[in-house]
C-alpha positions in Angstrom: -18.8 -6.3 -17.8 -20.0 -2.6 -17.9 -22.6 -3.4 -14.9 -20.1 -5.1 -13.0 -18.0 -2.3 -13.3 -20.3 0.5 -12.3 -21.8 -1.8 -9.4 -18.2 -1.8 -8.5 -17.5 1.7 -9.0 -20.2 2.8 -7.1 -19.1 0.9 -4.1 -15.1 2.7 -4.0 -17.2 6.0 -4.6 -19.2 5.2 -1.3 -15.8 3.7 0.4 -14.3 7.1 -0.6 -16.8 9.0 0.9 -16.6 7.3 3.7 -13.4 7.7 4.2 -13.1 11.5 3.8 -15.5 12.1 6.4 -12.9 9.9 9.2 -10.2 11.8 7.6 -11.9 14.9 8.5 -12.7 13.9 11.8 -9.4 13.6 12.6 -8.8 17.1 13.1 -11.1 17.2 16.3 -9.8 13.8 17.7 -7.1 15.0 19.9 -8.9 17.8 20.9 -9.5 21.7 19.7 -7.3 22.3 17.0 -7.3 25.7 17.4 -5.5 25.2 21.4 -3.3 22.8 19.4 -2.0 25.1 16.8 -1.4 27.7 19.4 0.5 25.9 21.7 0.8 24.9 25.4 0.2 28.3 27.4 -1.3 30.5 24.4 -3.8 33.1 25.5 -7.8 32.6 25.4 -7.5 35.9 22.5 -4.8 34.3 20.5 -7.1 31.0 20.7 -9.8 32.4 19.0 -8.1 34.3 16.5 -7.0 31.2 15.2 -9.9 29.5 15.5 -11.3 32.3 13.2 -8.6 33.0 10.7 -8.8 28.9 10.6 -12.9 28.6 10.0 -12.7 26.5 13.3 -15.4 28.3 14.9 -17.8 27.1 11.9 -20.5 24.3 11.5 -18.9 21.5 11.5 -20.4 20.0 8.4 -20.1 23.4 6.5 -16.6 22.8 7.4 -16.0 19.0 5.8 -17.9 20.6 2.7 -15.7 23.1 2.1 -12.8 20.5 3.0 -14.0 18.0 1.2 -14.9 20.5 -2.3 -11.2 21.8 -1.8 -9.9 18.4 -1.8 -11.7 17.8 -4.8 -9.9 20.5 -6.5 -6.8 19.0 -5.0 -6.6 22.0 -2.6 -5.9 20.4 1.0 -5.2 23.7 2.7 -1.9 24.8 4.2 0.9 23.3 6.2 0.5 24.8 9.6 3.9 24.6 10.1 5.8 24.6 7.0 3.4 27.1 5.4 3.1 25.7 2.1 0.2 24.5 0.0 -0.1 20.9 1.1 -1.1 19.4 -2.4 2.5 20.7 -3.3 4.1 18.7 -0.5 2.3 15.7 -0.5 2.2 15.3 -4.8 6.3 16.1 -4.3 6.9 13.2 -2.4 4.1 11.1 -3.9 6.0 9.9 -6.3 9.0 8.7 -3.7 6.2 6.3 -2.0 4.9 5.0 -5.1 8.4 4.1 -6.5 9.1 2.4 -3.5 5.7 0.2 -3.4 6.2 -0.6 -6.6 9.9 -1.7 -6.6 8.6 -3.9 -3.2 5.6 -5.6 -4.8 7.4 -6.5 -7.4 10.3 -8.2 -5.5 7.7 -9.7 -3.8 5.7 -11.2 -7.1 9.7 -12.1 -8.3 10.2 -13.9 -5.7 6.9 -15.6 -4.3 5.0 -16.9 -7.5 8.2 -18.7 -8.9 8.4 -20.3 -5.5 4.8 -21.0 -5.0 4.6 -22.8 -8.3 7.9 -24.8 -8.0 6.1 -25.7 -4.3 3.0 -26.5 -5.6 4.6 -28.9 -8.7 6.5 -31.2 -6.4 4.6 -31.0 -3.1 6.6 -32.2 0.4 9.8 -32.3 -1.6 12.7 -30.1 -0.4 11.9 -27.4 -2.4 8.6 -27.5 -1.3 9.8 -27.3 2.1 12.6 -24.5 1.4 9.5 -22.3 0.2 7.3 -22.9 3.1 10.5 -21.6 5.5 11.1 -18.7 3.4 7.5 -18.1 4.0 7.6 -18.5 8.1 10.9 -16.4 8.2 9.3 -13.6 6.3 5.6 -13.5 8.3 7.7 -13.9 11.7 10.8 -11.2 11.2 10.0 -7.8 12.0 10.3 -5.1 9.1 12.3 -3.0 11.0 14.7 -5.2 12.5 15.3 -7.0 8.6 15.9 -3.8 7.5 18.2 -2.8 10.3 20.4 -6.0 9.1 20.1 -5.0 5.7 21.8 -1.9 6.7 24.5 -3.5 8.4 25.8 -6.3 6.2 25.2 -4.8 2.9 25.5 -0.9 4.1 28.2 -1.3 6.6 29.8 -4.4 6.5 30.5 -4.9 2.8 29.5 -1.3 1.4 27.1 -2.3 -2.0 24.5 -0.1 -1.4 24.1 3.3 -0.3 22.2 3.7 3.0 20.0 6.7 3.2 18.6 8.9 0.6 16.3 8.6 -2.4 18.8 9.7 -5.4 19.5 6.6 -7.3 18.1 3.4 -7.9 20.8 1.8 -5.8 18.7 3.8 -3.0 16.1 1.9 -3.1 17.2 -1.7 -3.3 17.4 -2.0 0.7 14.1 -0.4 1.3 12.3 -2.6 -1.6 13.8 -5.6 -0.1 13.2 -5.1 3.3 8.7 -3.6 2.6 8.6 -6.8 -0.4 9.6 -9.5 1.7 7.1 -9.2 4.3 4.2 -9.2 1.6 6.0 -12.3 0.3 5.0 -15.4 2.2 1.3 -14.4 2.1 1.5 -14.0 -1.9 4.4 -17.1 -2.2 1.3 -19.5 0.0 -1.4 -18.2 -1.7 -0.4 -19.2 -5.6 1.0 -22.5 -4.2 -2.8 -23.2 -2.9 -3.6 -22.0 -5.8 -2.0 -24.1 -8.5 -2.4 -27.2 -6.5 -5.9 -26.7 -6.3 -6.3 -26.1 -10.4 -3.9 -28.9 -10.9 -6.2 -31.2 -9.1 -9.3 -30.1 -11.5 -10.9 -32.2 -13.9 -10.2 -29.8 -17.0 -6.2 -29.9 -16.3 -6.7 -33.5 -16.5 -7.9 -33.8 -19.8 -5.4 -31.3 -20.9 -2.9 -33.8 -19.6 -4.8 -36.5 -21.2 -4.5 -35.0 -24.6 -0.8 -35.0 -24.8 -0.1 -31.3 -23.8 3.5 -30.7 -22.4 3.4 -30.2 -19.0 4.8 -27.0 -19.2 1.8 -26.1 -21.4 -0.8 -27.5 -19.1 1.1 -25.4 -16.4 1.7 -21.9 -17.7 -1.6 -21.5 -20.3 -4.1 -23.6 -18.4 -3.5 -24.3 -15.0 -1.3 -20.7 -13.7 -3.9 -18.2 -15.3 -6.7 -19.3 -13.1 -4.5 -19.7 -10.2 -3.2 -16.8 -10.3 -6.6 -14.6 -10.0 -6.7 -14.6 -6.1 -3.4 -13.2 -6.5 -4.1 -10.3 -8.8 -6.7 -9.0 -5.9 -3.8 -9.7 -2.5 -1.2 -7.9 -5.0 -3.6 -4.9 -5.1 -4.4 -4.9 -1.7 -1.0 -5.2 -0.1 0.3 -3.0 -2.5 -2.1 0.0 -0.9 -0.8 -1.7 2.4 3.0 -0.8 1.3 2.4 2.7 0.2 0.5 3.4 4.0 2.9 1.2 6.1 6.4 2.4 4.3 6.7 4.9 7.4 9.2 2.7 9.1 10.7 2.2 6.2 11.1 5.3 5.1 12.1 6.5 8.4 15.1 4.3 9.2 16.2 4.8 5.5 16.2 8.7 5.4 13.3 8.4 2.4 11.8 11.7 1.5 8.1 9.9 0.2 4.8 10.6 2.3 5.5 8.3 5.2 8.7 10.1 6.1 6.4 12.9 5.8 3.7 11.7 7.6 5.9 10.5 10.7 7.5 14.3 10.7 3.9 15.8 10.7 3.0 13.9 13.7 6.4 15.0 15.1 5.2 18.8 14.5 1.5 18.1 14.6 0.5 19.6 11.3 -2.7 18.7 11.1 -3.5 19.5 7.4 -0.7 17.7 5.9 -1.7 14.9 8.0 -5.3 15.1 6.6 -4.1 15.0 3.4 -1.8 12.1 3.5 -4.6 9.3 4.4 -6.6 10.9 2.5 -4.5 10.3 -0.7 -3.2 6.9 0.4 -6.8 5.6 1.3 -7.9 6.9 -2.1 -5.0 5.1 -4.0 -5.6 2.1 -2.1 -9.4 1.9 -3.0 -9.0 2.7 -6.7 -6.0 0.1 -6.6 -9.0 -2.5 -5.3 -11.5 -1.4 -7.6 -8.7 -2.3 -10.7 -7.8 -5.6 -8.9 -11.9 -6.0 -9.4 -12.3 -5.5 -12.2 -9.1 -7.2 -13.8 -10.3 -10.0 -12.0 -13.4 -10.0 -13.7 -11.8 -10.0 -16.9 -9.5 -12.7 -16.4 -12.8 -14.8 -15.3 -15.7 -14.1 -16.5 -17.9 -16.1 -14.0 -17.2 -13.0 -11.3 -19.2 -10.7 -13.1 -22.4 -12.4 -12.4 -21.1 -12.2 -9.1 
């Protein structure tokens, strides 16, 4: 297990890397940042004062080192626009985001395994059917237009939940339900596949042949190896939620880092924008490395892997 997990660890720490330096480069994709932070019409002196007070007119590598060293130290600079340390922006609304992925996943895991297993026990029954249309509306509705009707019948129409804003837990209910149930038909198909596959397995047969109650052979034999391809899509879409909540966020007035993000494109603020893939991509890989490695401890026959 410890090899596994350094071989593993050593391939996020490259994947970071990696990722740092395309999060750099993003500073010099839309053009000279220094004409950008000056504005349309700026002077040539006012240009390359900036580009001086900002280190622009430095090596570029000697710039990402320095970047990269500060981000290290959790120092990502200052908002062009708001000027603030970014690291105080982004780990403000940080938490926001998270809360949100996390209350979305785990609508999504509430509502797709049950289904998936009551699917996979009676195969081409009703239920079975039920689940495999709650899987086709969810992949095929838009995010944004589920969550506009959201608004409207429980917002508007019958006034349950609040609409906008982050102050309660009632604030987040439409949000969660609107990010989860996209991730749910992928999640709700893959344990079905799953669990039909172990049920068909020679070693759940014998179970069944030894008199085990079929609940048994189901929840301590046959869900626990199912449900390993799940730990790892669970991982990965949760890293999906926290970079894609932007739309969420925006329509429901959430102050987390894709609110954020959308209003630093809106005022081109390059930094904060640095900073926020940054910290998502990171999150994201770490949350792939511990789908890994629980993974590996849930079956053992990965880590030879």
């Amino acid at each position: 297990m410890l090899a596994f997990t350094v071989k593993r660890l050593g391939v996020a720490l490259l994947v970071a890397l990696t990722v740092s330096l395309i999060t750099f480069s993003m500073i010099y994709v839309s053009g000279d940042p220094a004409i950008a932070i000056a504005g349309e019409g700026a002077r040539a002196s006012d240009i390359e004062a900036i580009r001086k007070f900002y280190g622009f007119d430095r090596p570029i590598i000697v710039q990402y080192v320095d970047w990269l060293a500060g981000a290290l130290r959790g120092d990502f600079g200052r908002s062009f626009t708001l000027r603030q340390p970014v690291a105080d922006i982004i780990f403000a609304r940080l938490p926001v985001t998270i809360l949100l992925g996390a209350a979305a996943i785990g609508f999504a895991l509430v509502l797709a395994i049950p289904l998936g297993v009551l699917a996979a026990v009676r195969p081409n029954s009703m239920l079975d059917r039920f689940a495999l249309t709650v899987a086709v509306v969810g992949q095929a509705m838009p995010t944004f237009w589920f969550a506009l009707t959201l608004i409207l019948w429980l917002g508007v129409t019958w006034r349950l939940l609040p609409i906008t804003g982050s102050d309660t837990w009632q604030h987040f209910v439409m949000p969660a339900i609107a990010l989860g149930y996209f991730v749910t038909p992928a999640v709700m198909r893959l344990t079905r596949a799953g669990v039909l596959e172990v049920l068909a397995s020679d070693y759940i047969r014998t179970a069944r042949a030894k008199g085990l109650r079929p609940p048994t052979v189901l929840f301590k034999h046959a869900l626990r190896n199912a449900i390993i391809p799940v730990v790892s899509l669970a991982a990965v879409q949760f890293g999906f939620m926290l970079g894609g909540s932007i739309v969420i966020e925006t329509i429901f007035q959430i102050n987390g880092l894709g609110y954020l993000a959308w209003e630093s494109i809106q005022r081109k603020d390059l930094p904060t924008m640095q900073a926020i893939v940054l910290v998502l991509a990171v999150i994201y890989v770490l949350l792939t490395l511990l789908a890994d490695l629980l993974n590996a401890f849930l079956d053992p026959r990965l880590r030879a892997a």
